[in-house]
C-alpha positions as CSV (number, residue, x, y, z in Angstrom):
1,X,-18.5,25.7,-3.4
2,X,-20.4,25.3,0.2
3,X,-21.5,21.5,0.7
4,X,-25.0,22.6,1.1
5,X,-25.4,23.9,-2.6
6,X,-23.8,20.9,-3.8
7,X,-26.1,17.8,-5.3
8,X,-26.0,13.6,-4.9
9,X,-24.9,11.9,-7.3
10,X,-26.7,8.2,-7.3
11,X,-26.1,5.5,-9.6
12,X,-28.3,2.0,-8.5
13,X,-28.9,0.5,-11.9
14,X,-27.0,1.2,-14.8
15,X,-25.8,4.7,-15.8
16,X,-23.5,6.7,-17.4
17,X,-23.0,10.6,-15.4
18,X,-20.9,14.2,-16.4
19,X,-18.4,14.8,-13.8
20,X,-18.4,17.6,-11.6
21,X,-18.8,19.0,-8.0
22,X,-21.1,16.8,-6.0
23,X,-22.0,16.2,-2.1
24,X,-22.0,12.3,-2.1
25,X,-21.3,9.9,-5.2
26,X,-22.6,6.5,-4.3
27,X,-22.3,4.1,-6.8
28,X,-24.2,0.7,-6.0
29,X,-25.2,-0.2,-9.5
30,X,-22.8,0.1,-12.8
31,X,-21.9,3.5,-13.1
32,X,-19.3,5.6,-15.4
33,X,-18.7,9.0,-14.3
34,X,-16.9,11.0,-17.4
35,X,-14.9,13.4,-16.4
36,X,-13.3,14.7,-13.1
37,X,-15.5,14.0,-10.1
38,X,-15.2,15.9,-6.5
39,X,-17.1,15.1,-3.5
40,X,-17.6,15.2,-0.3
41,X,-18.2,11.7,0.2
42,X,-17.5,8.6,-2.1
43,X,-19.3,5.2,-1.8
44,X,-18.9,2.3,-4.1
45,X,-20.6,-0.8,-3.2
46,X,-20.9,-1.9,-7.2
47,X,-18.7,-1.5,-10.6
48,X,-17.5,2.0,-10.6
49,X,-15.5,3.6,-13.9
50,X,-14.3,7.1,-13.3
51,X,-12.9,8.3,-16.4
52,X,-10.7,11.5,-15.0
53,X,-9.6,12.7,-11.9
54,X,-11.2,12.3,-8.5
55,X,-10.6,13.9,-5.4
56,X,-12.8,13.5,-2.1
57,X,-13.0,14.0,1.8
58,X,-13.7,10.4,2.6
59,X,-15.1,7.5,1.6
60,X,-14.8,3.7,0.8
61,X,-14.7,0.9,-2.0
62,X,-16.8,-2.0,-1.1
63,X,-17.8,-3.4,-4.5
64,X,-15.1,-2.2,-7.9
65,X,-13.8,1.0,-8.6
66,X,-11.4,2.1,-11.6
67,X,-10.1,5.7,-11.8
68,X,-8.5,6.6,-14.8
69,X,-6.3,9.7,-13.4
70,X,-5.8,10.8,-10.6
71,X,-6.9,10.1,-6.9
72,X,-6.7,12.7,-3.6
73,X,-8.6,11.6,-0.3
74,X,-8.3,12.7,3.5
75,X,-9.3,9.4,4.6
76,X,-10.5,6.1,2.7
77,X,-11.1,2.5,2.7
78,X,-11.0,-0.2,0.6
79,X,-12.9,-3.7,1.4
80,X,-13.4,-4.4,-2.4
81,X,-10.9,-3.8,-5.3
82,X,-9.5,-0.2,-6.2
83,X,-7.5,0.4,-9.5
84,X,-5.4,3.9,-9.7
85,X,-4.3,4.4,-13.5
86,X,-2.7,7.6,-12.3
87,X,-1.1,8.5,-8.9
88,X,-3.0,8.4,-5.1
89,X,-2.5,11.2,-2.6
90,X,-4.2,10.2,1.0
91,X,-4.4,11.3,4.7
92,X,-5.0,7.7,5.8
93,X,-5.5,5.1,3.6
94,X,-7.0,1.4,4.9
95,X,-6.8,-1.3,2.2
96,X,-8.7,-4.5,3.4
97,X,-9.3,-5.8,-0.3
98,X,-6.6,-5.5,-3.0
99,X,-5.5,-2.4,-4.4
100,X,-3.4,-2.0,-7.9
101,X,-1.8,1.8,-7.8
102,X,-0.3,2.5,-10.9
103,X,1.4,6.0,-10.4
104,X,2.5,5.8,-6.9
105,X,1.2,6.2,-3.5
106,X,2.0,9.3,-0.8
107,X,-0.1,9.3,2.5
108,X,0.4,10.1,6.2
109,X,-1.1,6.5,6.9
110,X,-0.8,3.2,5.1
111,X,-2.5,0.4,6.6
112,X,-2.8,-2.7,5.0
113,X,-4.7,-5.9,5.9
114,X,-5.2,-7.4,2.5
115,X,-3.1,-6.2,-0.3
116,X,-1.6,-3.5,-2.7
117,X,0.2,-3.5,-5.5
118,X,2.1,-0.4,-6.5
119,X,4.4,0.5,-9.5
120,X,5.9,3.4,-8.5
121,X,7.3,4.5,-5.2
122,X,5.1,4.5,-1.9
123,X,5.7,7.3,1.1
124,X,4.0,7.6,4.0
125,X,4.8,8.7,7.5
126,X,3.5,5.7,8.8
127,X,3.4,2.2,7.0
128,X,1.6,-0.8,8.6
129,X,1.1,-3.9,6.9
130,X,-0.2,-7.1,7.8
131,X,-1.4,-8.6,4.2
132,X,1.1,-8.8,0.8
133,X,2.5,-5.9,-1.0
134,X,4.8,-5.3,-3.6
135,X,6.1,-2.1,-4.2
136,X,8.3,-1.8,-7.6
137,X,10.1,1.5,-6.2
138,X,11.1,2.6,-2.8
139,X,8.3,2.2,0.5
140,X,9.6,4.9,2.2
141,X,8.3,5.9,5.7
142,X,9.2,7.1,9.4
143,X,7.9,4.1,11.0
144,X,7.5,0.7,8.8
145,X,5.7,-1.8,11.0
146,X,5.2,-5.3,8.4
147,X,3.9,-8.8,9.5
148,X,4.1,-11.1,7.3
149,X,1.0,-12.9,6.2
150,X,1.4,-12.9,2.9
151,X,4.3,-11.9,0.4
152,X,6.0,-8.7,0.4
153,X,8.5,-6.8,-1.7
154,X,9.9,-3.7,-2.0
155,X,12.7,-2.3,-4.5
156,X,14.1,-0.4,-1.5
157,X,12.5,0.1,1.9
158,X,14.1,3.3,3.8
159,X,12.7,4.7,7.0
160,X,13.9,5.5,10.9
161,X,12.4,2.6,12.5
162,X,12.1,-0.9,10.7
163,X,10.2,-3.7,11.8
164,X,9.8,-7.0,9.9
165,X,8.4,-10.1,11.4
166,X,7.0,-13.4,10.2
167,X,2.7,-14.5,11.7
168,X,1.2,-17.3,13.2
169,X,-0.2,-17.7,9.8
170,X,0.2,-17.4,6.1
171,X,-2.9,-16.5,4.1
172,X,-3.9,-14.9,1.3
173,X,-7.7,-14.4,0.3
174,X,-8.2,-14.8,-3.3
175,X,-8.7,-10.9,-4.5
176,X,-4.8,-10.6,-3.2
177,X,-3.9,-13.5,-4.8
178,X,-5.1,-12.3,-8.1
179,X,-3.2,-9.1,-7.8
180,X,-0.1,-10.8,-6.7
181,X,-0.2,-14.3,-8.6
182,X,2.1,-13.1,-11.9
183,X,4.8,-11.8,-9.5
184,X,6.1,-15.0,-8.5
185,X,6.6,-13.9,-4.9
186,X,8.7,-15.5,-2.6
187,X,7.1,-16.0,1.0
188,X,8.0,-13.6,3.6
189,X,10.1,-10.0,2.2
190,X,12.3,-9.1,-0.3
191,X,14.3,-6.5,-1.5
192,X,17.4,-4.8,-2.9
193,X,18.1,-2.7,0.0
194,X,17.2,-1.6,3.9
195,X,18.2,1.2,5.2
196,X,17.0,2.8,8.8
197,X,18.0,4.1,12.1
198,X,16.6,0.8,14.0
199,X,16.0,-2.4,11.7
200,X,14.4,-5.7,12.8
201,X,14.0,-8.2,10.6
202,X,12.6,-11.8,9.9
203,X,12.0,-13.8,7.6
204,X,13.8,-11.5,4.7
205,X,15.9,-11.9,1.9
206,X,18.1,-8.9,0.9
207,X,20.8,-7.9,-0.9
208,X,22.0,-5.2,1.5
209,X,21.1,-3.9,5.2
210,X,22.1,-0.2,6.5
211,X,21.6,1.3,9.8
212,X,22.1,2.0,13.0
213,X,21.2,-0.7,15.4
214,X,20.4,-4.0,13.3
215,X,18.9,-6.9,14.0
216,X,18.5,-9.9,11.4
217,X,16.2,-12.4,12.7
218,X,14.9,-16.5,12.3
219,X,14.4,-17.2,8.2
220,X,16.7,-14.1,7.1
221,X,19.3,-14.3,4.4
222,X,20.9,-11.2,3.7
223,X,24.1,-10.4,1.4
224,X,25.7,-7.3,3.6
225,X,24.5,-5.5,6.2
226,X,26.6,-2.3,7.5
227,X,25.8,-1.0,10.8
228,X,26.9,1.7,13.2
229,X,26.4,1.1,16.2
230,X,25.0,-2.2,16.9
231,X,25.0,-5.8,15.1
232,X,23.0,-9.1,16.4
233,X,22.6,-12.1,14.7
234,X,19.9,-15.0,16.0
235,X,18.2,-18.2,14.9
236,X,19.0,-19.7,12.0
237,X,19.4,-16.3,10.0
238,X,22.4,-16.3,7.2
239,X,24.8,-13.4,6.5
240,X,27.1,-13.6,4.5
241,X,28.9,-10.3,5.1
242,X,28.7,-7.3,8.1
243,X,30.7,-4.5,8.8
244,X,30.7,-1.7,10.9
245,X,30.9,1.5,9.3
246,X,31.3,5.3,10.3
């Protein structure tokens, strides 16, 4: 359907609405759509409840949104809270607040400045963090760019180029510490396994590093790391095995 035939959709108070095809869905008051809901543009500066799928252009979460299915969108924002039940599906994604994504998260663009929780795997062709995440499956990306102000952990991070390293600072604003508080994070990043063509890293625990050209920075401890081509050790990191590998 052309945008111009399409209606607003405008919840300030209190209201419940029928899903459907709609122009712009701005929710400032409480609102339930039932249903699936597509739009142009989505706006949430309230308490949103989207019971169903919901797939839009653009748009951005200042306030509370819950969507109980599924979630596709070009480009979005999130400066509030954002709770995915089922999986997200973005162009370029910008989490300020705290997101929790429950069925996994694939996007050309991850940028993160606050934090995310997600239970499945995350992919993206670009991953840039500087807030917490955790990530119970494999963050998978061409380029994974992290600094570390708050605690990060993957299962399994895989990608071309790696880049890990620790901030000035170490803070968490309280919307990421109520996503992240039952993890029991460690500071800095952890996982099982790192594997890339060119890996930096600080301030990581892992039980195994692959790749190419590797580099395991100040505040590292790291079980094995295998390498092809190039192996460099500094500060005060800790490995306790390397070896280079075909």
């Amino acid at each position: 359907m052309d945008k111009k035939y399409k209606q607003d959709l405008k919840i300030a108070g209190s209201a419940t609405a029928q899903g459907g095809s709609y122009n712009t869905v701005v929710i400032s008051g409480h609102g339930t759509i039932d249903g699936d809901c597509d739009c142009i543009d989505l706006k949430v500066s309230g308490a949103a409840t989207f019971n169903g799928a919901v797939k839009t252009d653009s748009g951005k979460v200042m306030g509370t949104a819950t969507i109980n299915g599924n979630f596709t969108s070009a480009d979005f924002k999130i400066g509030g809270y954002l709770h995915v039940h089922g999986k997200m599906e973005a162009g370029e994604i910008v989490i300020e607040g705290g997101a929790v994504i429950s069925g996994g998260l694939s996007a050309e663009s991850v940028e993160i400045k606050g934090g995310v929780k997600v239970k499945n795997d995350c992919n993206a062709e670009t991953f840039v963090s500087k807030g917490a995440f955790a990530v119970n499956g494999l963050l998978s990306a061409d380029s994974v760019d992290i600094v570390l102000y708050g605690p990060c952990r993957a299962k399994e991070i895989g990608g071309e180029k790696i880049e890990v390293r620790k901030s000035n600072s170490y803070h968490i604003a309280r919307i990421v510490k109520s996503i992240l508080l039952s993890l029991d994070l460690d500071e800095g990043l952890t996982a099982d396994v790192i594997e890339g063509d060119d890996v930096y890293l600080e301030d990581t625990k892992a039980k195994a590093v692959r790749g190419n050209n590797v580099i395991i920075g100040d505040g590292c401890e790291i079980g094995l790391v295998e390498y092809r081509s190039k192996f460099e050790q500094t500060g005060n990191a800790k490995v306790r095995e390397n070896k280079k590998v075909r």
